[in-house]
Steps between C-alpha positions, in 0.01 A plus 500: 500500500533106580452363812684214559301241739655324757443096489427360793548155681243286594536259818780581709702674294890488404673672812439428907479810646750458749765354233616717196587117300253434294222209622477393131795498290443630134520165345205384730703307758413519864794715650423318863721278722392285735757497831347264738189262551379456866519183692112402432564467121745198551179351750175585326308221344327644274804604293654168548168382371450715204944465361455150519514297180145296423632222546643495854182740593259230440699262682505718806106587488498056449702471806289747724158372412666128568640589845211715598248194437727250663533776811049477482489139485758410765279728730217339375599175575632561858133639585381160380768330675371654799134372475 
């Protein structure tokens, strides 16, 4: 008598349950299909931060820390200004 054992899957396996198509396909391929992206993706920073080339990121980061200390020292100067 042989038994045959069943292998099984670790992680989340290679079928949904609520789908009979397989999650993975047998060549290792994800069998999933991405239909629509909300609104927020197109607005979020953060993405826009982190898909950015180097380049353009460190210009950005430049520009913020430029107008940020120019936004301080303009309101520094008017409370001088007012002295």
């Amino acid at each position: 008598m042989t038994n045959k054992t069943e292998v099984k899957e670790v992680g989340f396996g290679t079928k949904t349950s609520s789908q009979k198509s397989r999650l993975i396909n047998k060549d290792g391929s994800f069998n999933i299909e991405r239909i629509e992206q909300s609104g927020w993706s197109y607005t979020s920073v953060y993405h826009a931060l982190i898909t950015m080339p180097w380049i353009r990121f460190n210009f950005v980061i430049l520009n913020y820390f430029i107008i940020t200390n120019l936004i301080f020292a303009s309101h520094i100067t008017a409370l001088e200004l007012k002295d």
